[in-house]
LOMARDREN-721378 format. One record per residue (C-alpha): y, x, z; residue in three letters. Coordinates in steps of 0.001 Angstrom, whole numbers, padded with zeros to 6 digits, always signed. Layout:
! LOMARDREN-721378
YXZALA ...
//
This chain:
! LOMARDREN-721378
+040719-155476-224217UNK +042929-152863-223168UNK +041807-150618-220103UNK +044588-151322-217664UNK +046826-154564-216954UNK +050115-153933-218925UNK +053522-152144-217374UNK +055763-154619-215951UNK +059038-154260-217016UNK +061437-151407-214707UNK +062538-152957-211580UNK +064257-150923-209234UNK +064589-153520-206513UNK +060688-153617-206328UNK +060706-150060-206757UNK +062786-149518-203424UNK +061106-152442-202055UNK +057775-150520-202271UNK +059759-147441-200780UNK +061051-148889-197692UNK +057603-150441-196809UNK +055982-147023-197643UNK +058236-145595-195035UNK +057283-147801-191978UNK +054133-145694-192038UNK +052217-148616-192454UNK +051088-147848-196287UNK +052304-151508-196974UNK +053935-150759-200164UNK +050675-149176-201492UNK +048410-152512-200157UNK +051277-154814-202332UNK +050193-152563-205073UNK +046535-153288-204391UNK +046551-148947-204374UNK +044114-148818-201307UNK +043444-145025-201301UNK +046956-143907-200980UNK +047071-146924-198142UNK +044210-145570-196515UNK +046018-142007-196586UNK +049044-143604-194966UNK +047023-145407-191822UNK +045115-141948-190820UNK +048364-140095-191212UNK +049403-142486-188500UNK +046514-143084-186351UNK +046662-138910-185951UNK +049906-138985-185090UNK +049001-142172-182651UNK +046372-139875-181027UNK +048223-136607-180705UNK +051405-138501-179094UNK +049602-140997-176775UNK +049745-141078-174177UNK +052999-139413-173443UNK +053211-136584-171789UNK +056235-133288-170917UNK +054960-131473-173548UNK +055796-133768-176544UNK +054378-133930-180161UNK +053660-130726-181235UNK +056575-130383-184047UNK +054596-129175-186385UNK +052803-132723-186669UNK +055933-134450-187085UNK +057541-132336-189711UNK +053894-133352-191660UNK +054340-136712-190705UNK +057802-136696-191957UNK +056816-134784-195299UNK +054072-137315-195742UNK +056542-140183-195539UNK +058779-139110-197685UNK +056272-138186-200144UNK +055130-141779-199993UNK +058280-143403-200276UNK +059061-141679-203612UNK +055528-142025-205310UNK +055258-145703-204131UNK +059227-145846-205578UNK +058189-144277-208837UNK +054809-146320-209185UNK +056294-149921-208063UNK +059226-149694-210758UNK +056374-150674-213228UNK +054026-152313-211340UNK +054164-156145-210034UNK +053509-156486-206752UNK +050226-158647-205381UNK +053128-160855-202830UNK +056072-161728-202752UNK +056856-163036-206193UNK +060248-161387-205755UNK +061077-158012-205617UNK +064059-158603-203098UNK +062144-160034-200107UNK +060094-157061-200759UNK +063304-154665-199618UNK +064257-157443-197140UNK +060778-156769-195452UNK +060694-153161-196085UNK +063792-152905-194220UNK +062501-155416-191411UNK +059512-153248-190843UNK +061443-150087-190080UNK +061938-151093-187046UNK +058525-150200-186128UNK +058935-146527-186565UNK +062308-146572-184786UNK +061468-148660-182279UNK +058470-146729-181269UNK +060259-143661-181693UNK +062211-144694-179349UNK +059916-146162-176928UNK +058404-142433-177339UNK +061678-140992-176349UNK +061419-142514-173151UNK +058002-142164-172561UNK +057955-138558-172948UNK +061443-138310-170756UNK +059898-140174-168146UNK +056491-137890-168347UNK +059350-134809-167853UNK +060167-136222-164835UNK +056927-136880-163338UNK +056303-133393-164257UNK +059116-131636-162711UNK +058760-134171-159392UNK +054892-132768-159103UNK +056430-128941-159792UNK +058752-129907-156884UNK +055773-131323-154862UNK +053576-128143-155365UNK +056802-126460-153988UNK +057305-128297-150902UNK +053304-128226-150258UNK +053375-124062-150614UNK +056400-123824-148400UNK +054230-125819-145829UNK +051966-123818-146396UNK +053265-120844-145520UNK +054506-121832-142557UNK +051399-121802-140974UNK +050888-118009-141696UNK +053037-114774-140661UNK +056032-114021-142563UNK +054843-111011-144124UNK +051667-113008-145517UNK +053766-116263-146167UNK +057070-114062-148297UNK +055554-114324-151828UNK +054652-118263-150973UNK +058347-118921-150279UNK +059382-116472-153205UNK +057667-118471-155499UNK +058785-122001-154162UNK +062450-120318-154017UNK +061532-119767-158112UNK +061016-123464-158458UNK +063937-124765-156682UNK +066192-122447-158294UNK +064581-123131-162140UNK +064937-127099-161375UNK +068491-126771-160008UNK +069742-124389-163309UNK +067685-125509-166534UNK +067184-129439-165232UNK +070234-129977-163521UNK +070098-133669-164358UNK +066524-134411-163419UNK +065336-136758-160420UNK +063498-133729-159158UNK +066818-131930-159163UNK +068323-134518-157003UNK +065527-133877-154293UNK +066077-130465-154344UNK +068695-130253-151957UNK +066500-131902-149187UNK +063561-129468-150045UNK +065783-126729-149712UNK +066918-128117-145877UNK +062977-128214-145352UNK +062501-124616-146679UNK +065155-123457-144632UNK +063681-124559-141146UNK +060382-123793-142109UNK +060932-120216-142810UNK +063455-119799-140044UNK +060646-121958-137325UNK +059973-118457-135495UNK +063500-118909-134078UNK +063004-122598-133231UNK +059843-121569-130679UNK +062029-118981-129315UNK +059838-115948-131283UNK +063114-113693-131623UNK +061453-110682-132752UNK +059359-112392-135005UNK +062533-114421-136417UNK +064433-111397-137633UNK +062074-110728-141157UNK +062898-114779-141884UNK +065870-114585-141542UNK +067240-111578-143240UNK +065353-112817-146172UNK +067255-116163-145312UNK +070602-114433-146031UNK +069204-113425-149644UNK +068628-116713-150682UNK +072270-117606-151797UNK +071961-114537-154424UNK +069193-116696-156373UNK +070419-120281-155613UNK +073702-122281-156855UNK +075871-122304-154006UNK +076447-125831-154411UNK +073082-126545-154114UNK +073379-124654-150824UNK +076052-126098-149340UNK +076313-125149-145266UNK +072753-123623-145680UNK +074007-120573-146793UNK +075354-120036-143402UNK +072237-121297-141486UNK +070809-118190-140837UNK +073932-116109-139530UNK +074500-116990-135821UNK +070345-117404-136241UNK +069871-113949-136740UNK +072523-112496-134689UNK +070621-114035-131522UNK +067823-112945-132256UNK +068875-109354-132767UNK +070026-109731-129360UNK +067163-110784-127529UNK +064610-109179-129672UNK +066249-105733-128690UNK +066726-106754-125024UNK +063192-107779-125169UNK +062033-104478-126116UNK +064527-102443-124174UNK +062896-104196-121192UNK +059891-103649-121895UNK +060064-100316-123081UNK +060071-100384-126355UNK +060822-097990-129267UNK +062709-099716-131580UNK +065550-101925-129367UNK +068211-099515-130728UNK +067250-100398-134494UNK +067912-104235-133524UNK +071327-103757-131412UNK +072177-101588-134208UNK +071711-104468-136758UNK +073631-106241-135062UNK +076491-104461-133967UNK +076357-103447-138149UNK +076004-106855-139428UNK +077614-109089-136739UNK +080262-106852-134944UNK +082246-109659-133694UNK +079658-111992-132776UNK +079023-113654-129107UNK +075597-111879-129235UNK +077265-108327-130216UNK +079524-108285-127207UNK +076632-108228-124810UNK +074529-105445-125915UNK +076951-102645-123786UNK +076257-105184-120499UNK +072482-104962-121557UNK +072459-101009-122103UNK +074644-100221-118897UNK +071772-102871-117075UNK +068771-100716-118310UNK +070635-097497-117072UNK +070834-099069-113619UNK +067619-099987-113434UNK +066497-096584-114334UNK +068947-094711-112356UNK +067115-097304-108989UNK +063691-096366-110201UNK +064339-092227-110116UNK +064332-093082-106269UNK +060742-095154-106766UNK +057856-094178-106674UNK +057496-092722-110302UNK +060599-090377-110471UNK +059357-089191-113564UNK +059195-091446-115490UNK +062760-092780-114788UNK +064028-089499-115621UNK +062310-089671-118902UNK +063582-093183-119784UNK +066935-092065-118584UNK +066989-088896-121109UNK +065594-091514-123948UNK +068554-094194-123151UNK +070910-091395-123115UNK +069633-089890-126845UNK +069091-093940-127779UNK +072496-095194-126900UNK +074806-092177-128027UNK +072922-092403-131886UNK +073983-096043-131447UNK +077536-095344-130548UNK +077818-092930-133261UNK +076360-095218-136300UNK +078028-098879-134748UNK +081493-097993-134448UNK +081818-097863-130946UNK +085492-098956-130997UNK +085971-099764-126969UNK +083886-096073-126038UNK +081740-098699-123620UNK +078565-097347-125784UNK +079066-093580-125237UNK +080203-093808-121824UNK +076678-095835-120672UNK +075237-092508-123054UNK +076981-090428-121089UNK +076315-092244-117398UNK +072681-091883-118657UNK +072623-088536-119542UNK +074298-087215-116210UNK +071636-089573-114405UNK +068522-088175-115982UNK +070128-084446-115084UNK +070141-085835-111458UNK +067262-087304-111396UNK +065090-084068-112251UNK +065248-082967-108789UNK +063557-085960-107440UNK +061053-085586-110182UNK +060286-082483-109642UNK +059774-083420-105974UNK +057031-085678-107309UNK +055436-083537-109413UNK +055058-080643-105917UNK +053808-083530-104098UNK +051419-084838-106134UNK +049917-080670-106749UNK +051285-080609-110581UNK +053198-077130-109429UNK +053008-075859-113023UNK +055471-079171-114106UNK +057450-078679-110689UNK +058247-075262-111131UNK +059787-075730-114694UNK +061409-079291-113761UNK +063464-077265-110708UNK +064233-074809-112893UNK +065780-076913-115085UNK +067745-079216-112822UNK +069320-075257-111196UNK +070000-074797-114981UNK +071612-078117-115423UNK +073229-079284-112578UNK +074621-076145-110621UNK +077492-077827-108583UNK +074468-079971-107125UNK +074060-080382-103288UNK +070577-080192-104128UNK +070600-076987-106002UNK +069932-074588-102989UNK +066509-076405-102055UNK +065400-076968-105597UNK +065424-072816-106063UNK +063039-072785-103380UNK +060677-075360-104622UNK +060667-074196-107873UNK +059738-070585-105813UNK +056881-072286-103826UNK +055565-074047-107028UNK +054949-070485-108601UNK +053444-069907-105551UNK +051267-072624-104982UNK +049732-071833-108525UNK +048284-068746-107477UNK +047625-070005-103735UNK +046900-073519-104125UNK +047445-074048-100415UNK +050687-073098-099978UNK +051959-075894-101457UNK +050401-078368-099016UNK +054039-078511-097275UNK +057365-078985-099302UNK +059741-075801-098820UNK +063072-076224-096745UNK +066387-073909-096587UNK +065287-072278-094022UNK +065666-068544-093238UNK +065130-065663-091260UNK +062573-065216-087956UNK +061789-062911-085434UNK +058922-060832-087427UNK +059697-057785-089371UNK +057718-058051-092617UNK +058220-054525-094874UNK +057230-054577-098681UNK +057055-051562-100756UNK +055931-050928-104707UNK +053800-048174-105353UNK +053575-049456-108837UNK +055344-047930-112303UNK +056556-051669-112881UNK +059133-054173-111602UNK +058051-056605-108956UNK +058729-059555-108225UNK +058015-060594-104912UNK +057842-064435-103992UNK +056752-065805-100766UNK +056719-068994-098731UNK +055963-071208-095655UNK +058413-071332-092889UNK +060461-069766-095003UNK +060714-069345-098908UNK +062265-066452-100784UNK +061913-064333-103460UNK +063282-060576-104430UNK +062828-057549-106940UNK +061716-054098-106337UNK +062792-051495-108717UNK +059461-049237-110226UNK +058219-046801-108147UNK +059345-043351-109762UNK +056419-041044-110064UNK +053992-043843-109066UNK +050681-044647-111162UNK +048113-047327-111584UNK +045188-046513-109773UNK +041683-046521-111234UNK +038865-049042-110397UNK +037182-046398-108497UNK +040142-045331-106738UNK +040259-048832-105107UNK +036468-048034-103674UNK +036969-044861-102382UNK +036779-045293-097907UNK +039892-044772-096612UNK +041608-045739-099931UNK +045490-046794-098635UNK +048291-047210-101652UNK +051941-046774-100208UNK +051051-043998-098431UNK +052094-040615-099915UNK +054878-039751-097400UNK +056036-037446-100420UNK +057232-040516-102392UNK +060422-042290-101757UNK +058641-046361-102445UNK +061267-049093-103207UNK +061106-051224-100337UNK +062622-054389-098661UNK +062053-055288-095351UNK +062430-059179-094294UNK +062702-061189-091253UNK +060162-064400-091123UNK +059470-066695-088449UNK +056008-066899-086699UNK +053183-068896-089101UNK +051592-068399-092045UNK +053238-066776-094872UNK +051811-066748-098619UNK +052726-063816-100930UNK +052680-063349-104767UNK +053293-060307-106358UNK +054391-060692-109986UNK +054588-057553-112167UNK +057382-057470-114763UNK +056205-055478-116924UNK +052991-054562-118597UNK +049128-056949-119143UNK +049197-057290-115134UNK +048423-060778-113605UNK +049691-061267-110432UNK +048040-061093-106895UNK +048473-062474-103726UNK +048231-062331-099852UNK +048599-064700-097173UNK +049956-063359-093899UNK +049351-065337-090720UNK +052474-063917-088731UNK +052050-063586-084722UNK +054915-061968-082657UNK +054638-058491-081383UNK +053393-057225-084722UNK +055501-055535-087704UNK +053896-056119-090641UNK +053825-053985-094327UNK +053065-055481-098029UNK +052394-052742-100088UNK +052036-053860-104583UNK +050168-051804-106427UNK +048464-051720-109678UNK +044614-050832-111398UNK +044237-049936-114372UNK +041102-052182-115384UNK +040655-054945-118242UNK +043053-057367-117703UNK +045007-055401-115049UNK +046009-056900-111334UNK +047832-056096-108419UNK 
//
């Protein structure tokens, strides 16, 4: 017996016949050649491929699988094509309904090819639709927290619109896009809704970025949204703060006057500045002078930086700078009127001297001199400045005082009346020694054979209080207060001692 059935005779339709079943991935042309290993191959070729595509999702067959799968079917096509030519088939008799049915039964390939094509495009989509979801659900999330918490939430979401609306233009999640976008807009913009201006500026600038990452079509009218937005809230965020004293109002006009220059909002910020000059210029005559004066001297530097960097085209911005300015000058004398009342005669002294230096054509002028003289005073004798100083002069009592000192003095005095002089050195005069002082019978200005600088004055009746302010040399200087009766001529005599940390 021989060891194998005989060859048929060459057929090529059974040999393409086996070919064509071979290719359904089925094995089939190997099972009509009763070859049940290579079958067996063919069905777990398949069944892995049924495992790694199913179910369908976005991320597809892994191509490297289906270029095997591929390979593999070819490969079986052409050995069950080379072994079938010679080999009779188990059913059909004929070889031609063998190629009828091969051809039948690729169908199945295609057909579930393409039932896979739609599968997976339809697993895309429910893909990119939950991307979109996770959006919308960090957008509302960050709503709930502060901008500067919730601006890498709405950066990323931002990164998702824009990627769906560029590289899946034609996907359902694409279409929604536009209405997330609507949704992102008001959420990040909701400080403005609840009338949080300050707090709206941050969401919107970043607002007005948005059209740099986004189509504009996708956009539409939202690229505008944020405009008149932030322009109001510039507005009131700045006259917020420049009503309550703020720091930074002048950085939020200043955006806006920048930015929006012809806006409705723009036009009112010289109304609001000349408003807050007013109401400082009222409250130099309340009860905390000071103050005023020092907001007035802020508006003044505040506003004139803000006409120089905004283009003050109409001059309405320097001239408020300037109204300020002249205002705060003015107002120094009432301040300083304060500060003597209230027993700060250190600030009063320099505050008078100040206004004198800045406003000399002042009515007030004359009397401020003679505060700021009975604030230097008052800080050597305390109670001299329980009364404020007029411009009073003269009296009926001849007060003389002479320098027996080798320095310049400077002699203030006040009560009924406030003054001040200079008496040259004494020529030929010395300090006197500690023990000189002690001697009985010790009396400076006295040496008939010196010629004393001296200036006699003319002071009402009351008390008088005297300073005696060396200006030269480590002296301090020393005082005297001189209750003044009629009938009496009275002498002031300034000397110096020559002791650690010298005095008159």
């Amino acid at each position: 017996m021989p060891s194998s059935p005989p060859l048929a005779p060459p057929d090529a339709w059974r040999a393409a016949g086996v070919a064509l079943l071979n290719l359904s991935g089925l094995g089939l042309g190997y099972v009509l050649l009763r070859r049940r290993l290579p079958a067996a191959v063919c069905w777990a070729a398949t069944a892995a491929l049924l495992l790694v595509a199913l179910p369908a999702d976005a991320d597809g067959v892994p191509g490297a699988a289906l270029a095997g799968y591929a390979v593999l079917l070819l490969l079986a096509a052409v050995h069950g094509g080379i072994v079938g030519r010679r080999t009779r088939l188990a059913w059909p008799g004929r070889a031609p309904l063998a190629v009828l049915l091969g051809v039948a039964l690729l169908a199945v390939p295609a057909g579930g090819a393409l039932w896979y094509q739609d599968a997976h495009h339809e697993a895309v989509e429910q893909a990119l639709l939950d991307r979109l979801d996770r959006a919308d659900r960090l957008v509302q999330a960050s709503g709930r927290q502060p901008f500067t918490t919730a601006e890498s939430g709405y950066r990323s979401a931002l990164a998702v619109y824009r990627d769906l609306a560029t590289n899946h233009s034609g996907s359902r999640a694409a279409g929604r896009v536009p209405d997330s976008l609507r949704t992102y807009y008001t959420t990040v913009g909701a400080p403005y809704g609840r009338q949080e201006y300050c707090e709206a500026v941050e969401p919107l600038k970043y607002l007005r970025t948005v059209p740099d990452a986004m189509p504009k079509q996708q956009l539409g009218s939202l690229a505008r949204w944020p405009d008149d937005r932030l322009a109001t809230s510039l507005y009131e965020c700045g006259t917020q703060r420049l009503t309550a004293g703020g720091t930074d109002w002048d950085a939020r006009f200043g955006d806006l006057l920048t930015t929006f220059p012809k806006s409705a909002p723009a036009t009112k910020v010289a109304p609001a500045l000349d408003s807050a000059v007013a109401k400082a210029e009222k409250d130099v005559r309340g009860g905390q002078p000071c103050a005023a004066v020092e907001r007035l001297r802020d508006l003044d530097t505040r506003i004139g930086g803000l006409s120089k960097s905004s283009g003050d085209t109409d001059g309405s911005l320097a001239k408020a700078a300037g109204r300020a300015g002249r205002s705060g000058d003015a107002g120094e004398y009432a301040c300083g009127v304060a500060q003597y009342k209230n027993g700060d005669f250190d600030a009063a002294q320099k505050t008078m001297e100040q206004f004198v230096a800045d406003n000399k054509n002042d009515g007030n002028v004359a009397r401020a001199k003679k505060i700021a003289i009975a604030a230097e005073v008052a800080q050597t004798l305390p109670q001299a400045g329980k009364q404020l100083p007029t411009t009073a002069s003269g009296g009926s009592i001849s007060v003389t005082v002479k320098n027996d000192s080798p320095h310049d003095v400077t002699v203030l005095y006040t009560g009924p009346v406030t003054g001040s002089f200079t008496l040259k050195a004494c020529g030929g005069c010395t300090s006197y020694t500690l023990a000189d002082t002690l001697l009985t019978g010790f009396k400076p200005c006295n040496d008939s054979g010196k010629d004393y600088p001296q200036r006699t004055l003319s002071l009402p009746v009351g008390t008088t209080y005297f300073v005696h302010k060396p200006n030269g040399g480590s002296t301090t200087p020393a005082s005297d207060t001189a209750k003044l009766r009629s009938g009496y001529i009275y002498t002031e005599c300034a000397y110096t001692t020559r002791t650690l940390g010298s005095s008159y």
